[in-house]
N, C-alpha and C positions, 0 to 999 in steps of 0.2 A: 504494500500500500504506500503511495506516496506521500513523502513527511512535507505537509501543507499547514501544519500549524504547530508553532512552537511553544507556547505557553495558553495554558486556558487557565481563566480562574473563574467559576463559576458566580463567586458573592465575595465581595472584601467590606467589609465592617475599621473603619477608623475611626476610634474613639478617643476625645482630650478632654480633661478637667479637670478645672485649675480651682483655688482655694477662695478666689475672687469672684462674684458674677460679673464686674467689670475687663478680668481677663479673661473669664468665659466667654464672655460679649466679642473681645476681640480675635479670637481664637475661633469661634463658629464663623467670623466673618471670613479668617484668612483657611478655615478648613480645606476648600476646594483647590485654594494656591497650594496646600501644602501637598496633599494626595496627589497632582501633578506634578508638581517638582519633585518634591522629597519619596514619598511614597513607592508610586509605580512605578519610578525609574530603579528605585535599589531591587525591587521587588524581583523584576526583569533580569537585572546583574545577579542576582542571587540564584535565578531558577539557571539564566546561561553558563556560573560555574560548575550545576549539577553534573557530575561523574557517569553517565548515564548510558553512555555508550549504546547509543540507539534501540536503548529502552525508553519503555512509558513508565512512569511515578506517578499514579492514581493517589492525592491524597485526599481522603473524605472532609478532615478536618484539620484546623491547626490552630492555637494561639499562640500569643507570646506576647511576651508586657517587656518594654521599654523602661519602667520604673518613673521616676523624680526627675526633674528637668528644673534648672533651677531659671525666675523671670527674666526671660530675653534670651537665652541660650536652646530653646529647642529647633532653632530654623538651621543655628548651628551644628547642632552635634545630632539630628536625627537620623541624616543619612545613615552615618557612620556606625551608630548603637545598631540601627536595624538591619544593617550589613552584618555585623555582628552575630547579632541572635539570630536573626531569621539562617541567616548562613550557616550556622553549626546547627540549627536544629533541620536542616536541610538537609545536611549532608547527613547528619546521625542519621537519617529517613532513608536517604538511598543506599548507605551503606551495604556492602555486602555481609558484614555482621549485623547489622542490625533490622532486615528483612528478610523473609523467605522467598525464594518466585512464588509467583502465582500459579506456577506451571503444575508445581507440587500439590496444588490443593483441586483434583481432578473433580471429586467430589461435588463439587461447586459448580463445575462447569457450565451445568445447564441454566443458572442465573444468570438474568442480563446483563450485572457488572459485579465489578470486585463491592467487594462488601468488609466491612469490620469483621461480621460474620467465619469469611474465610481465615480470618489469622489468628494465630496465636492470644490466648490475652493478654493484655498487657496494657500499663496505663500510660502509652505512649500514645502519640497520634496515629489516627489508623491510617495505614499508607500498605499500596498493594504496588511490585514493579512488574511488569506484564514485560514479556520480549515481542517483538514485532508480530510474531505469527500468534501469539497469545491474544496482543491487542484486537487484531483483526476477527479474532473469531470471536472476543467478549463484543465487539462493534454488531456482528451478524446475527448472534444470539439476542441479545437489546433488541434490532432490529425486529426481529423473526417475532419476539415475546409481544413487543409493544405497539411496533410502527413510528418507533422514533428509535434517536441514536443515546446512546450513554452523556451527561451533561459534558464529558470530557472530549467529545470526539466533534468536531465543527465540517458543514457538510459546505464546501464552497460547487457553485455552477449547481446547473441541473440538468444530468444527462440524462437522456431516454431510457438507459438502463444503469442499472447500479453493478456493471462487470468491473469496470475500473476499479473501484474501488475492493474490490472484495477479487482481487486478479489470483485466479484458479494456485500462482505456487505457491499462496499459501497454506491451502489444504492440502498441498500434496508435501508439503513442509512439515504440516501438521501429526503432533504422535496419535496411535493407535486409538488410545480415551477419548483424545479430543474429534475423531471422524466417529467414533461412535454415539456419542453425544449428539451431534450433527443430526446425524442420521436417526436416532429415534425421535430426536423433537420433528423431521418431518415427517414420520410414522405415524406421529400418537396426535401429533397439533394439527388442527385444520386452520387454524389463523397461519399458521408457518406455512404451506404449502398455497394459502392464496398468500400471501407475499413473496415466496420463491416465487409464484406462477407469472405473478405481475409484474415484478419490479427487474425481472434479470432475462436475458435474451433464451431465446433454444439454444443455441450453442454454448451459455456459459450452463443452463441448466441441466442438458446434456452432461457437458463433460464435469458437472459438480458431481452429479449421480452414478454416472460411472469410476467417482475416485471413493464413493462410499457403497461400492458393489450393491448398487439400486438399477444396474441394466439401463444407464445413461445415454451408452449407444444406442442399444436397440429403440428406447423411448424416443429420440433425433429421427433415425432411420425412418420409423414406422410417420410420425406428426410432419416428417417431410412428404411420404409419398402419399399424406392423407389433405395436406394443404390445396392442392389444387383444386379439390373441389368446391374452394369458395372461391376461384379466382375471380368468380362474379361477382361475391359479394364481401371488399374488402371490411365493411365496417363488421362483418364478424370475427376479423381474425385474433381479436385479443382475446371473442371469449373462449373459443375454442384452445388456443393457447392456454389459455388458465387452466378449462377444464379437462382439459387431454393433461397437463403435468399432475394436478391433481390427484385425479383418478391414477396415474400411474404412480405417483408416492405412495399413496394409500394402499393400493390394492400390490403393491410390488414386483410390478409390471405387466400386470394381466387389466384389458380392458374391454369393455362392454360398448362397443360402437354406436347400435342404438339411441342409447343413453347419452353418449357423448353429442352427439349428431343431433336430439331433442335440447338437451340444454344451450346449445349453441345457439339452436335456429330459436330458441324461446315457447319449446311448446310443439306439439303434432300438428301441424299446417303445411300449407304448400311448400312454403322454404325448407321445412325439414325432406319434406317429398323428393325434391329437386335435389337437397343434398345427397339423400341419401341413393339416389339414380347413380350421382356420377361416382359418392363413394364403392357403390358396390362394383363399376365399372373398376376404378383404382384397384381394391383388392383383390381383385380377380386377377388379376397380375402380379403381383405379389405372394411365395408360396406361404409365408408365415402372415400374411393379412389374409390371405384367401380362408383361410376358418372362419370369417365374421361374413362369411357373403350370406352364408344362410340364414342367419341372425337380421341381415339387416333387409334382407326379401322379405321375410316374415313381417319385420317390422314395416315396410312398404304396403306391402298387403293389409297387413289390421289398421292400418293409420288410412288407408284408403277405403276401408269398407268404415271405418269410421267417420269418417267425414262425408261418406255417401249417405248412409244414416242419419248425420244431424243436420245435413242441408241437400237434400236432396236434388232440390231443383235451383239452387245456388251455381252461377255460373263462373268459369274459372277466374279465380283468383289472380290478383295482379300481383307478380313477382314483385320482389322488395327486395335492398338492400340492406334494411333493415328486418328483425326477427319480431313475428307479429304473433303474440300470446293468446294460445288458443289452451282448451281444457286437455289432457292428456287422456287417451284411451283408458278406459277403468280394466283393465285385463289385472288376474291378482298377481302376474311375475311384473308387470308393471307396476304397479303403486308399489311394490317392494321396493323396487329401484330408484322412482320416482323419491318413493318418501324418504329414503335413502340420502339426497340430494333435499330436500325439503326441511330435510333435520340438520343437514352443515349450515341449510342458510338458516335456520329459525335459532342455532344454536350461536352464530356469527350476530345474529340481532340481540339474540338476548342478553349479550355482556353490556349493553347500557345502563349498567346498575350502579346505586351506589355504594362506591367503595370504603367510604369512611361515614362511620356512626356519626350520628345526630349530638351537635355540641362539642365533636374535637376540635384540640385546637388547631389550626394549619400550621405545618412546618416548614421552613424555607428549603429544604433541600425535597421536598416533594414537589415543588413549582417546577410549570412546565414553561419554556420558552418557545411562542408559537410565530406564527405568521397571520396574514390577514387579521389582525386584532380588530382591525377597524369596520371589517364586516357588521360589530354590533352594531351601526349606526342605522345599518337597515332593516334593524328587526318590524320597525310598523310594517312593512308590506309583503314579508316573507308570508305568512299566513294566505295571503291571496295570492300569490306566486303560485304555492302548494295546490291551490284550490284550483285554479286555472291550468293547471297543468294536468289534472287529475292525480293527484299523489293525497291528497287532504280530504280528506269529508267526510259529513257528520262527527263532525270533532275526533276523528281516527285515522292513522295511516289507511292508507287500502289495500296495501301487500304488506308483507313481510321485509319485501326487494323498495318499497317506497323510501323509507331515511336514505337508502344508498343512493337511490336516483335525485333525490333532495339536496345530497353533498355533492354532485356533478353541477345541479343549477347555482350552488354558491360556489363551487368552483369557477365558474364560467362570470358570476356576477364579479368575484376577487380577483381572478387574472385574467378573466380573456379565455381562458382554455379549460378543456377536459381533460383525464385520468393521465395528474400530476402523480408525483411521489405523495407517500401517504405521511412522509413525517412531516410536507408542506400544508395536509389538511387538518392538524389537531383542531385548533379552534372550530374550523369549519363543522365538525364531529358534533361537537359542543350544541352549537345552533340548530344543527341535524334532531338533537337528541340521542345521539350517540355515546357510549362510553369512549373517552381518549384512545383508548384501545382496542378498539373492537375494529379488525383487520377488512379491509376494501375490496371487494367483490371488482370483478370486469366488469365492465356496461356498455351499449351499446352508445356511440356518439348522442351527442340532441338531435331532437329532428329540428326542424325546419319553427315549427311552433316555437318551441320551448327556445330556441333561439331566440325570437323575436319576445318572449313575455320578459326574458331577461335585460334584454335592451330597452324594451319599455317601462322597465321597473328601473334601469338606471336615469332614464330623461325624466321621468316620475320624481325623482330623488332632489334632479339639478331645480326643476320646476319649481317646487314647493320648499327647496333648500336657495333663497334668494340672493345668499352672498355668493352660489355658484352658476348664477346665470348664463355666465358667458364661458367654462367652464365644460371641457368635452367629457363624455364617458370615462374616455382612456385617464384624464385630468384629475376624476372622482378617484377611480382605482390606484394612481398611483400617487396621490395627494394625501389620499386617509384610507381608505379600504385595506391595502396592504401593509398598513403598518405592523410592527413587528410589539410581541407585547409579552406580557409575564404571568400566567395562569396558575391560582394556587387553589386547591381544592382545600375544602374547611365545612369539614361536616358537608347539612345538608344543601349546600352552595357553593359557588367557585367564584371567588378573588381573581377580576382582571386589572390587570396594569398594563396601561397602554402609551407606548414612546410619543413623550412627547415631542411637539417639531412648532416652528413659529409659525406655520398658517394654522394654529388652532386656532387663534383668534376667531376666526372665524365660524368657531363650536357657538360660539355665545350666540350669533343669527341662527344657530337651527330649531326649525319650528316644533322640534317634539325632545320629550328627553331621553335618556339611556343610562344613565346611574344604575338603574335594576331594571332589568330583563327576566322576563320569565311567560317563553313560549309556549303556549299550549302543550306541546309535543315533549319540551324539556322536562327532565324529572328533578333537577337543579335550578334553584333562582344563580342569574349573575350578575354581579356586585363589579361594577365597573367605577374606575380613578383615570381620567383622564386630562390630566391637569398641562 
């Protein structure tokens, strides 16, 4: 993985107090001089002389006191003391006596990050040193668990897939526990296997699977010579993508075409029909796909005398590019299969729960650091978005699959685009009525509609927002929509903080408020500071 960030510090607390409130007085004034000059810069010289040798030093926590500083001497001798301390207690930290690797503590593995947990006890500060190939697989673990990165690991650019980052010789670097590890959490996790599915290409997926003897080739081999039967229809090929790796983690290489071929096209309809024509053309050529030809005639046939029967004198259907959600044949080896797939998604939904009791206190190392903060500002009209789209009514989702297609429309209101990286949509989760965590399904693009309620819900926003009259779309999103902000769960509600920038000024002309939110849908009020 390439070393793109040198120092992270996730929170720094500087605190002075003097014997005076008139020193107090002046000392909070020159606070901010002082954390810039004195501060962050030893802070930096101290982490640059760590001995690290192209390790990571995870540390949870740290203090250290400075002691007495006698009137007018601390602008002088601040640097220097905290060079000092911070520097020995640094170095005790990295020491090779004075920590374990992480590498040793295999047991742990399957945790998102290093933790106190994994070390020794002791009443020193908790610090974990990771080697490179360590770091990377504690990064894909977080990843895989949550849909975000560990607070220590900073994600610059945004590629189409996350291979770079996560470049296959590390696993092949990787000891024995650590591919095992791997390899059950895609076994046993269905959130892990729809974020391998989405976020990383065939070929990196491939060949991950074949370094944790998951038949990685054959899985490539087989989803190459089964692709061209959408070449008609590109906007399915993510979801197929998803659920062909899926299906292949899970079941350990054995797949049920069918099924695959139904959830793609969204349902027994003409699209699956037509798929399934040219797939059984495909495997029929193929001598290891050629076992699913009769599988999926069968399925041709019952999906045909099915649809002869519920619309009999229904004339043919217009082909789409998109997948048009029709009722699945009730045969009992189908609803097995179907409900099968019914139960990852209803089980994927129902992690919108909450996580912390009623009345805890919030802790800052639980905060999440998001993007689009500033989407709260459009909660008045999200409700009618929903409604107009058909996802909302009678005060209930209407699928199961509705919050997910809900976070595509505020993805599409925050940046412009659909099925971003999922650690760019935490917040957006939040507004969904989602759990932070709860892993992103493939979706079918917007149509044509849903485009357009999205644009009119932005010109909606400038209209009736009068200090942005002359103000474009693009102007709204990348002005305040996108801002980047600080989410801390606290009991039964969520703490946002949102960066502030000098056109808020222009908060004070908006005509509704946002201090607290709390959508229909949400099962958290949120507590917004945006000053």
């Amino acid at each position: 993985m390439p070393d793109r960030t040198t120092h992270i510090i996730q929170r720094q607390v500087f605190e002075l107090s003097a014997a005076s409130s008139k020193v107090n007085l002046e000392w909070e004034q020159r606070a901010a001089h002082y954390l810039h000059t004195i501060v962050k810069p030893c802070i930096e010289a101290c982490f640059d002389e760590l001995p690290l040798k192209g390790k990571h030093l995870v540390i949870e926590k740290l203090e250290i006191d400075l002691g007495i500083f006698a009137t007018g001497r601390f602008e002088k001798e601040a640097y220097g003391k905290l060079k000092e301390v911070l520097g020995r207690k640094l170095q005790e930290l990295a020491g090779a006596h004075e920590i374990m690797e992480h590498d040793q503590y295999d047991d742990h593995a399957n945790e998102p990050g290093p933790s106190a947990q994994s070390l020794p006890a002791t009443d020193k500060p908790s610090a974990v040193r990771l080697s490179e190939t360590k770091a990377v697989q504690q990064i894909l673990l977080s990843f895989l668990a949550t849909g975000r990165f560990p607070w220590w690991h900073r994600m610059h650019g945004h590629p189409e897939f996350l291979d770079e980052l996560f470049n296959l010789n590390w696993l092949r670097s990787l000891h024995e526990r650590g591919k095992i590890t791997l390899k059950e959490t895609l076994q046993t996790s269905a959130a892990a296997r729809i974020r391998i599915s989405n976020h990383f290409s065939a070929e990196w997926i491939g060949g991950c699977l074949q370094l944790l003897d998951m038949k990685g080739d054959e899985g490539s081999r087989q989803l190459k010579i089964l692709l061209p039967a959408l070449a008609s229809f590109p906007a399915l090929r993510p979801l197929i993508h998803q659920y062909f790796w899926m299906m292949w983690m899970e079941s350990a290489g054995s797949m049920q075409l069918p099924l695959l071929l139904e959830k793609t096209a969204g349902g027994r309809n003409a699209l699956s029909l037509k798929i399934a024509e040219l797939m059984i053309t495909l495997c029929g050529q193929d001598t290891i796909l050629k076992g699913h030809v009769a599988a999926l005639r069968d399925y041709r046939d019952e999906t045909t005398a099915w649809q002869d029967h519920a619309a009999p004198n229904a004339g043919p259907e217009t082909q789409s590019a998109l997948p048009e959600r029709t009722a699945p044949l009730e045969t009992p080896e189908h609803i097995t299969e179907e409900a099968k797939m019914q139960e990852i998604m209803a089980d994927i939904a129902s992690q919108s729960t909450q996580r912390k009791s009623a009345g805890e206190k919030p802790k800052e190392e639980d905060a999440l650091f998001v993007q689009a903060a500033g989407m709260v500002l459009l909660h008045p009209f999200l409700a009618t978005l929903f409604r107009i789209t058909g996802l909302w009514e009678d005060q209930q989702w209407r699928s199961a699959q509705s919050p997910f297609r809900a976070l595509q429309l505020l993805s599409r209101l925050a940046f412009g685009e659909t099925g971003l990286h999922e650690y760019r949509l935490v917040f957006l989760k939040i507004l969904a009525g989602l759990d932070p965590e709860t892993p992103i399904p493939a979706e079918p693009p917007l149509t044509e509609e849903e485009e357009n309620a999205c644009r009119e819900l932005l010109q909606a926003v400038i209209h009736h927002w009068n200090a942005l009259r002359n103000t474009s779309p693009d102007g709204l999103q990348e002005g305040f929509l996108q801002r980047d902000g600080k989410l801390l769960p606290a009991g039964g509600k969520y703490l946002l903080h949102v960066e502030p920038l000098a056109q808020d000024v222009l908060l004070s002309r908006l005509p509704w408020g946002y201090t607290v939110v709390k959508l229909p849908w949400m099962k958290q009020m949120l507590h917004v500071t945006w000053i």
